[in-house]
N, C-alpha and C positions, 0 to 999 in steps of 0.2 A: 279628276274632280269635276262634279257635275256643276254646269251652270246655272246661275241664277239671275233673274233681275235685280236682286240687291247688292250680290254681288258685280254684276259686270256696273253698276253706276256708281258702286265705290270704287272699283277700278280705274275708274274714267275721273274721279275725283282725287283718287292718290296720284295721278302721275301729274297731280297740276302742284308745282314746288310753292307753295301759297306759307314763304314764311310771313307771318306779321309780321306788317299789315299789309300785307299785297294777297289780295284775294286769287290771283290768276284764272278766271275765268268759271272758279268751281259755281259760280252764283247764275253766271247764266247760264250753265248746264243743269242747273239746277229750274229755273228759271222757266227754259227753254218747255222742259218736263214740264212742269205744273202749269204752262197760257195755256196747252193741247188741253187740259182736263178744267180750263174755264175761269182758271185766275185770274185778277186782275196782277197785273208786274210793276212794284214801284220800286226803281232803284233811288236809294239815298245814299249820297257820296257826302262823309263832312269830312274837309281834309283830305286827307290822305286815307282816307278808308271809305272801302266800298261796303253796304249795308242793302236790305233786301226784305220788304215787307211787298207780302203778296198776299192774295185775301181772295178765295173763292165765296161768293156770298154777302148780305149785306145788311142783314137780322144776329141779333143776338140770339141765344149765345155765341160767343166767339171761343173756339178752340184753335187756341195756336200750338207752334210746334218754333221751338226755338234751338239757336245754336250760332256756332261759329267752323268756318272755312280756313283758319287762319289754324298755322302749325308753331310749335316753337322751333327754333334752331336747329340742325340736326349735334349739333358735335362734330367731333372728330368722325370724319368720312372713312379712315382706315380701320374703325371699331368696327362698321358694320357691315356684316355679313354679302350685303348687298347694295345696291346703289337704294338710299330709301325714297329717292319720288321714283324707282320702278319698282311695284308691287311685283311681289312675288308668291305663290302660294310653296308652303313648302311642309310636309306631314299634317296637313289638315289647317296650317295656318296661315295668315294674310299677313305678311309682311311688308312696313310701309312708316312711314314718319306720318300720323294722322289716322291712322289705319284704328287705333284704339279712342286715341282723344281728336276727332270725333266725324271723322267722316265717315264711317261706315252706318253712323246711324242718322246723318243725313241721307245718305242712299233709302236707309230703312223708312224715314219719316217721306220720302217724295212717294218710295214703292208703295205702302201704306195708304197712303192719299188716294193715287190712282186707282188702286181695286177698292176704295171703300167707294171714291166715285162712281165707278162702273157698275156697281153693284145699287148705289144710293146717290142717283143724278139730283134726285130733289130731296136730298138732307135735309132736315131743319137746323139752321144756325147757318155760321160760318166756319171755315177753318182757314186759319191763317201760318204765314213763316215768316219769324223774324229771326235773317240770318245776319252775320257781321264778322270784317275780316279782323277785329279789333279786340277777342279775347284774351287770347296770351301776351300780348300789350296793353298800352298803360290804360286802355280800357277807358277812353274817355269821346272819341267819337264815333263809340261803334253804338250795342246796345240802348244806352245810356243815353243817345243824342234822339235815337230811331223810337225810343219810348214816350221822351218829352215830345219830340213829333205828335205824336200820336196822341199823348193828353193833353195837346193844344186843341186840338179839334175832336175831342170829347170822344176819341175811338178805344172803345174799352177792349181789351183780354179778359175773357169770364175764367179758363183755364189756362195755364198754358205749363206744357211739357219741353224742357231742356234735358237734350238727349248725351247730357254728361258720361262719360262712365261712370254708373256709380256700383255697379255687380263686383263682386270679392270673390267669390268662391266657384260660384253658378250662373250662367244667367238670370236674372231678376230678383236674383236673392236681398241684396240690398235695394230700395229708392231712396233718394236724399226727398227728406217733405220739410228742410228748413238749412240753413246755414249759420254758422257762427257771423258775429259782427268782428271786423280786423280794424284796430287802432294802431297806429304807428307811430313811436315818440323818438324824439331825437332830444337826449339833454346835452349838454354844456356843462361840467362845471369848473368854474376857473378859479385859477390857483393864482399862482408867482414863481415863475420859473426863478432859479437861482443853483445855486453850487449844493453837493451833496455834503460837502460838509461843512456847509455853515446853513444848516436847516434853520435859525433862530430868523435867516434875511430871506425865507423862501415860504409859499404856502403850496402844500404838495397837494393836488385836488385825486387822486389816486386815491391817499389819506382820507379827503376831505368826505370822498362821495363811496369810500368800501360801505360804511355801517348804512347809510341810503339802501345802495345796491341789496346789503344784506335782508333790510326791511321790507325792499322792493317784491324780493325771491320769497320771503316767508310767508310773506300777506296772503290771505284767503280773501279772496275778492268777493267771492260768492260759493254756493254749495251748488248750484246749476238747476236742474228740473226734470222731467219723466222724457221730456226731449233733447234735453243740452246738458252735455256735462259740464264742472265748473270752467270758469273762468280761467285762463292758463295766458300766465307772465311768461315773453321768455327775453332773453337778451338777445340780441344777435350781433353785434359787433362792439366794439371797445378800442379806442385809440386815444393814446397820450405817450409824449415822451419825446425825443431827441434821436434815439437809437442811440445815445451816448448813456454811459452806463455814470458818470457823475456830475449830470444835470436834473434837477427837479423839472419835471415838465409845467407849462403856465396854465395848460387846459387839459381836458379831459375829454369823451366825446363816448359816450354813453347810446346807440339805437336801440331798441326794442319795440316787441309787438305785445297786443291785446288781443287774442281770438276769444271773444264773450260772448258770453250767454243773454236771453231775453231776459235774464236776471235784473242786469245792471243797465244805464245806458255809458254811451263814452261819454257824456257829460260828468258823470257821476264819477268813472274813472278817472279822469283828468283831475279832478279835483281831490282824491283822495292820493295823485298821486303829488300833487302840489301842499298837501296838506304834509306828508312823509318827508320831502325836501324842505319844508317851511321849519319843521318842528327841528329839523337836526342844523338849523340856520347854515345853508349852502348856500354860498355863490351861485348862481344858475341863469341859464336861457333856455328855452326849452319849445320847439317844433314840434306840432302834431299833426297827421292825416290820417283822417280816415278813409280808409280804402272801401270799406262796404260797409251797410248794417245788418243786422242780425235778423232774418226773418223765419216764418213757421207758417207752414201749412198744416192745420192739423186735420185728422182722420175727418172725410166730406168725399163730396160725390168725383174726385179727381183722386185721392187717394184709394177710396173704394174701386173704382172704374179699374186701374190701375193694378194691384190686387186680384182682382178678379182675372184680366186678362192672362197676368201671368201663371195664376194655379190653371187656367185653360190651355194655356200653351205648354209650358213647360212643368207641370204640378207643383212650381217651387211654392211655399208657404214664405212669400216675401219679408222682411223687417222694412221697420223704417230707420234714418240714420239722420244725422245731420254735423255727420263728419267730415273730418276732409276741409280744404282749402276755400278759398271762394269761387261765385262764378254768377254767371252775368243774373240770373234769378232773383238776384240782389236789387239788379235795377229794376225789376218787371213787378215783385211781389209788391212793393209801396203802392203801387195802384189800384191793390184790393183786389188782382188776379191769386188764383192756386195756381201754386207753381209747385214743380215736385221735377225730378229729376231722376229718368229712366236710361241707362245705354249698356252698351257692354261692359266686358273684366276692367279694371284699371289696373291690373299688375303692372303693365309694361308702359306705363302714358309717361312720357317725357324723358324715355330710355332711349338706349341703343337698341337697336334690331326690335321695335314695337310693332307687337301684331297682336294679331284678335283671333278665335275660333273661325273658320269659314261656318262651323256650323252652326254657329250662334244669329248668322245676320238673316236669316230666311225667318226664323224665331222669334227675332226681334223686330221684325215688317210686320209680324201675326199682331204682338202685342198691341205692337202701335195702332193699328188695324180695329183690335177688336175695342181697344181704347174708344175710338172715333166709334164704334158700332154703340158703345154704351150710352156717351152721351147725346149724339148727335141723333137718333134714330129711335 
């Protein structure tokens, strides 16, 4: 297997065991790269999470490059093939816990940098990294702390690229240019625990809250848009009862999520879902978080740039999407940046034995590359 500079720096980045939130050192390796080629290095530590904004330059526009260092859990060690913080290349592939979801296009995003620098010492603009070990966690002092930072003292992002996996099939065939919004509810609704067979001295909330639930699941929230599909209810968990088979349970306990569209907001949700419990007169308490909002890049000179580079590299005729889960671009686009989200396959992100193409990451240095060629030059 031929060597590469994208590849030996995600090498050097998968064998660093960085589960969240412990970055282990992938940031000043990273770091370390980017002062050589003129950055300025500013680490942010909030907590217990290491963060990383560095910024070559000091004019607008501002092109960053975003991401996270931080892996999830491996699982069970005796599923995997291999030990996964030692990469391994095995029939063309890079095997590794982080290898897909998202250090290889960290590697891609520093290799990129450096040869557009070498090539383009006097850019116009800047380019910036804002890295954070705090994605696959509760996501509260990574991104999210290092943005407010930054619109405290009026430091804008004109673009900026998170190098998500967002490819399905091919490299660049999918970019994410938006995300769904995610609401999270926790109902309650209480009953009166009592004997199974004197239901007359018990209120069953099981009873109480099925035709809710059923209302809940049937509702159309919305019909979505040319970018979002609709609105989608789901439940995820349900607990009431005793474990004894002739007790009415006293409570109920209802969670579910909102992944919406720029249709609705969750203001609008919540209320229509309080209107559905009001009407069927429930007992109820009821918890909400919202975990992200719902944002969209639409088609501009960061989706175009984007597009281009990839029918250059790889002749894929790219799609846009804005499927998939959330991710930190959530916290970035409020600020009035384009954000869009470029990286390798995500078959294999949060598996056992996750690996990526070796041949995809020299591809994806191009992309990144010729990205920064567009705008910056």
């Amino acid at each position: 297997m031929t060597s590469s500079a994208t590849l030996d720096l995600s090498l050097q980045l998968l064998r660093q065991p960085s589960v969240t939130p412990v970055d282990h050192n992938c940031q000043n390796l990273m770091a370390e790269r980017l002062e050589k080629i003129g950055f300025k290095i500013e680490s942010m530590r909030f907590d217990d999470v290491d963060n990383l904004w560095a910024r070559k330059g000091t004019e607008a526009p501002v092109f960053c490059f975003a991401g996270h260092t931080d892996v999830v859990p491996t699982g069970n060690l005796d599923a995997w093939n291999t030990d996964p913080f030692v990469p391994e290349i095995r029939d063309g592939k890079l095997y590794g816990r982080g290898s897909a979801d998202m250090k290889t296009a960290l590697a891609a995003m520093v290799v990129a940098s450096e040869r557009f620098v070498a090539k383009h010492p006097d850019h116009k603009g800047s380019i910036a990294f804002l890295i954070t070990s705090d994605e696959e966690g509760p996501s509260i002092n990574g991104t999210v702390k290092v943005v407010e930072t930054l619109e405290a003292r009026q430091e804008k992002m004109t673009w900026c690229l998170v190098g998500e996996p967002s490819s399905t099939h091919k490299l660049g065939d999918i970019i994410k240019n938006g995300r769904r919004g995610s609401l999270n509810g926790v109902l309650t609704v209480k009953g009166k625990q009592g004997h199974v067979a004197y239901p007359h001295l018990a209120i069953n909330p099981i009873h109480t809250a099925s035709k809710v639930i059923a209302e809940l699941c049937e509702t159309v929230w919305d019909h979505g848009n040319e970018y979002f599909p609709a609105t989608s209810f789901q439940i995820s968990n349900i607990q009431a009862g005793t474990g004894a088979t002739n007790v009415v349970p006293g409570n109920m306990t209802v969670t579910f999520n909102f992944r919406y569209s720029t249709e609705v907001t969750a203001d609008q949700l919540k209320t229509r879902v309080l209107e559905i419990l009001d009407q069927h007169q429930v007992d109820y308490e009821i918890e909400w978080t919202l975990s992200g909002l719902p944002f969209l890049t639409p088609v501009g000179e960061l989706v175009n740039a984007a597009r281009q580079a990839i029918r250059n590299v790889t002749g894929v005729e790219t799609k846009l999407s804005t499927s998939g889960g959330t991710s930190d671009g959530r916290f970035i686009a409020p600020t009035g940046a384009q954000v869009l989200e470029l990286g390798v396959l995500n078959a294999t992100i949060h598996q056992v034995n996750e690996h990526v193409d070796v041949a995809d990451l020299e591809p994806l240095a191009e992309i990144y590359e010729q990205i920064l060629e567009v705008l910056l030059t």
